[in-house]
N, C-alpha and C positions, 0 to 999 in steps of 0.2 A: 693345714699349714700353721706354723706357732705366729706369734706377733709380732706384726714387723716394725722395724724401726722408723719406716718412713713410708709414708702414700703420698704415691704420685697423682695429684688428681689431675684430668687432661678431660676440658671438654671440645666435643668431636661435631663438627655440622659437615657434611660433603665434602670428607677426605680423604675417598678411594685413590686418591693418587696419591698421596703424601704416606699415607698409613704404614705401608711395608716396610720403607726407609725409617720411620720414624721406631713403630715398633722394635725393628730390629736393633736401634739403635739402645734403645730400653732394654733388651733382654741382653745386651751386651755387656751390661753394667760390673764392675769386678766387685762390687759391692751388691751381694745377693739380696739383704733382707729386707724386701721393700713390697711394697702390693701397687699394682697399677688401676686406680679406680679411673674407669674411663667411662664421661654422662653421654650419651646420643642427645644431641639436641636436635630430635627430628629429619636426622639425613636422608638421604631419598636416593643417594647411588651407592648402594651398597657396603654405606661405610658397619654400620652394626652388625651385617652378618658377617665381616672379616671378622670384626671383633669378636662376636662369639665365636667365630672359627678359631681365634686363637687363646681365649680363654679357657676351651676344649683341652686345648694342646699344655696351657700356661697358669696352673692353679691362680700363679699370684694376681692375676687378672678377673679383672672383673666387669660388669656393665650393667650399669643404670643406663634404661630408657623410659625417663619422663615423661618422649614426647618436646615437641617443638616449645620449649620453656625461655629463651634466651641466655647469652651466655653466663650473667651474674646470677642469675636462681641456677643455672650448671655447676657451676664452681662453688656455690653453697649449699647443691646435696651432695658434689666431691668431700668438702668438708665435713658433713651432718656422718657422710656415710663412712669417712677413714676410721680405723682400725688403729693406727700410729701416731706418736707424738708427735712430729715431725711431718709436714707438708713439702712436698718438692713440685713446684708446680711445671707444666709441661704442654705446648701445644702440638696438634697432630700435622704440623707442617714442617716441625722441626727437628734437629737431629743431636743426640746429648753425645759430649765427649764418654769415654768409655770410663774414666775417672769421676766423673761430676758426682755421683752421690756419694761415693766414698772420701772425696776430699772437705766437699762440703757438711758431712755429717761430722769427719774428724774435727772441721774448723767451730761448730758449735757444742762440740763435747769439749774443746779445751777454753771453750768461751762462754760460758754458762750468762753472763750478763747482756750478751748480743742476742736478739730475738731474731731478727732475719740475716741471711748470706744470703749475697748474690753469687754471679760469675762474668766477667768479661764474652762477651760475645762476638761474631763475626757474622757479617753478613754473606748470603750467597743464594742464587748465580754473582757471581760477581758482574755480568755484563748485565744486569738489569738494576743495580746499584746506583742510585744517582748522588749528586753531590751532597747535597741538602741533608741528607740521609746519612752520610757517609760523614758528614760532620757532626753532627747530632750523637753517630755513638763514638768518635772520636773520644768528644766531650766526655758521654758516659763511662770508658772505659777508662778514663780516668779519675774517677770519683770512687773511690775504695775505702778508707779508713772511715769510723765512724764519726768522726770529730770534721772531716770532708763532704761528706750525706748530710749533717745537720748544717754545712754551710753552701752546698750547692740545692736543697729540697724547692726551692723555688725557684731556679730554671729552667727545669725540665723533670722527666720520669727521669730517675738516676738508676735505673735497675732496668733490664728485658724482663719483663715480666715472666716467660718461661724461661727462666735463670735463678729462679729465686728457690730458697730452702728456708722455711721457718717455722716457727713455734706453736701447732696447734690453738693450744688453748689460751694466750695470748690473743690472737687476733680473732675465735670466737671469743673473748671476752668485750673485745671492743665492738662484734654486732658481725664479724665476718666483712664479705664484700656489701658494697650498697651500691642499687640502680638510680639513677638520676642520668641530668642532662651535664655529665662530665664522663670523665677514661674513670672503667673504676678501678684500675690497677693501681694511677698516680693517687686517687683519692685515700687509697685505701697505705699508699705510704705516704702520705702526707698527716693521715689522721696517727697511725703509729709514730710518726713523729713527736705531734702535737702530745701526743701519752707519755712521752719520754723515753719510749723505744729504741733500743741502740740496734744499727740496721750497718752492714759491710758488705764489701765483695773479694773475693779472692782476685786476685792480678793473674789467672790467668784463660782463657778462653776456654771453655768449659762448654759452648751452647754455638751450634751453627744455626742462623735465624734468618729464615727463607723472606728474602724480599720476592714482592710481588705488586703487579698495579693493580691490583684492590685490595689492599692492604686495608685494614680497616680504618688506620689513623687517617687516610685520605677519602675514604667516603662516609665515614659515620659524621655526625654532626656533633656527637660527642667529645670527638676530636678535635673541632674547630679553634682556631683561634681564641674565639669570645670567649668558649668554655673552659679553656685554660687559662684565661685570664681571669674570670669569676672565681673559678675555684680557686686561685695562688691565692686573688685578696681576701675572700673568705680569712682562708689559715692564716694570710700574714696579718690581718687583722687581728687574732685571738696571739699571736706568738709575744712571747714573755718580753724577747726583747726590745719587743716597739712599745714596751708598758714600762721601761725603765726612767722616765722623766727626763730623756734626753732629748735634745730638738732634732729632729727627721731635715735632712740632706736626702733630694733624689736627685742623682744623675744622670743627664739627659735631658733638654730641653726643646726636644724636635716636638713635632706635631705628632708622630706615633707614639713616644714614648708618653707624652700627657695625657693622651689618649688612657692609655693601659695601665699608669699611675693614678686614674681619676678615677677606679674603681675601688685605688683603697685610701685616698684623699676624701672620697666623697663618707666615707667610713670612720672618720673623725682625726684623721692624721695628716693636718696639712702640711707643706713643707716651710724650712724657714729657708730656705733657697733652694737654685738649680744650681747643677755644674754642669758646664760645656766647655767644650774645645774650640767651638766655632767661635772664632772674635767677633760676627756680627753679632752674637745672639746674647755674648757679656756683654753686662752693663742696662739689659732690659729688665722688667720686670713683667712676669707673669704670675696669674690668678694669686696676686699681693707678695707674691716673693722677688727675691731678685736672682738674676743669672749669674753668675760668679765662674772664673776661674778652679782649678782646680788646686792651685795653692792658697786659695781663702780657708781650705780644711784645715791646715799648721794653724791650729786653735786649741784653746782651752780653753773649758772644759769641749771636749769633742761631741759631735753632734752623730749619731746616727743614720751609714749614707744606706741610702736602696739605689743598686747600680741596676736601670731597666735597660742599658741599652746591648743590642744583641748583634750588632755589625760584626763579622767573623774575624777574628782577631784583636776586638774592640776587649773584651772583658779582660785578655793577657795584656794588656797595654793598663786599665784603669787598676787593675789587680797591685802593678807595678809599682804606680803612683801612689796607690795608696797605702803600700806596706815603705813606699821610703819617707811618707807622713805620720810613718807609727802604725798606723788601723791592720788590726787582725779579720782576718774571714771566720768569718761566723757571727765575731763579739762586737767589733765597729762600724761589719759591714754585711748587707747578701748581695748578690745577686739577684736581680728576678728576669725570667724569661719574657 
């Protein structure tokens, strides 16, 4: 086989069910030149001998079995072991549009400065879909342009992680994936962030992404709450913009949000106010600031807000307020989850 343009790497743990559909959905691709590096992490119902059954049939296919290694040492012998510049990552549950590598490879041939593409995604069964879920990629599906990634990285994974197409040696230069007690997908675009990685997605659904109730984001611990919290403060800690000598505004002054703000107050960025909506809670002061309206911002010089609160339809409401006060997303303000 000559050398392809892109390896898929997909690692695989007990997914004789999913494989056929998934597969299939891989060799469908109208964009031939690709190799499918697929790790066995240890399966035990017959997912690897499909696999060699159809690497038999499928040169471009391949299989590493490590053995029971977990999924981040998976996906960093996908990497050690690609053959191509270009990564298309891909899990064995889910199903690619028949378009996805070929639009996504055209969009970083005419982008040379963007290191990752994503793709808009859809969830499915759709009857096992819950809300919570179903708002969350709402969100995501709307975060597309690079300049929209650098201002929504802190509340949420803005990418399906098998959606993404990027830059080999790019993200081995930054160390590949890392294990720890965080998701190491958001870690690992958070940290491409923090390099000054320009990251996109195409607008249009490119990736069907099988829900299911054991989904990992709901029983790993790595997923938890705390651990997306730790990790946002981490990064917003080291980010450029909180080092620019302007006083820190957070909005939100409930008892969860100071909670999840105290991770990166305790980090040396206190704030010089809250902003709420609640008229009981203007006019108080907490841990030495004061609660404030949210027309106290119409100031100069402008201060720096971290919007933490996540009430569903809360962020298009403060979004609002704060762009008829002047503040741009990214530059005067983020979001955090």
């Amino acid at each position: 086989m000559t050398s392809p343009a892109i390896t898929i790497v997909m690692p695989v743990r007990d997914a004789a069910a999913t494989l056929p559909a998934c597969l299939a959905s891989i060799q469908r691709q109208s964009f031939g030149a690709f190799e499918l590096v697929a790790v066995d992490d240890g399966s035990r119902d017959g997912s690897a001998a499909m696999l060699e059954h159809h690497a038999r049939q499928d040169e471009r296919i391949r299989l590493l079995r490590p053995g029971r290694v977990g999924l981040v040492a998976a996906l960093n012998l996908g990497l050690a072991a690609a053959r191509a510049p270009l990564i298309a990552r891909m899990d064995a549950d889910d199903l690619m549009h028949p378009q996805r590598l070929a639009l996504q490879y055209a969009f970083l041939a005419a982008h040379p400065t963007i290191t990752l593409v994503a793709a808009r995604a859809a969830l499915f069964p759709q009857r096992l879909v819950r809300a919570g879920y179903a708002e969350y990629l709402r969100w995501q599906n709307g975060v597309l342009t690079p300049a929209e990634v650098a201002a929504n990285i802190y509340v949420e994974a803005p990418f399906a992680h098998p959606s993404v197409l990027f830059r080999r040696a790019a993200v081995l230069e930054l160390g590949g994936y890392r294990a720890g007690p965080f998701p190491e997908d958001y870690e690992l675009w958070l940290r491409m962030h923090a390099a000054g990685l320009a990251m996109a997605k195409l607008p249009r659904v490119l990736l069907a992404w099988r829900e299911w109730a054991e989904r990992t984001s709901r029983t790993d611990p790595r997923y938890a709450r705390a651990a997306f919290d730790e990790l946002r403060a981490q990064f917003l800690a080291r980010d450029p913009r909180l080092h620019q000598g302007r006083e820190l505004v957070y909005w939100g002054a409930g008892r969860r949000t100071r909670l999840r703000a105290q991770r990166l107050i305790a980090r040396g960025f206190p704030p010089r106010a809250w902003v709420d909506v609640d008229p009981r809670k203007i006019g108080q002061v907490v841990w030495g600031a004061p609660v404030v309206a949210h027309s106290w911002l119409h100031r100069e010089p402008r201060p720096f807000v971290l919007a933490y609160v996540t009430n569903h339809g809360a962020r298009e409401l403060i979004a609002g307020w704060l762009a008829e006060a002047g503040y741009r997303p990214g530059v005067d303000y983020l979001f955090v989850g």
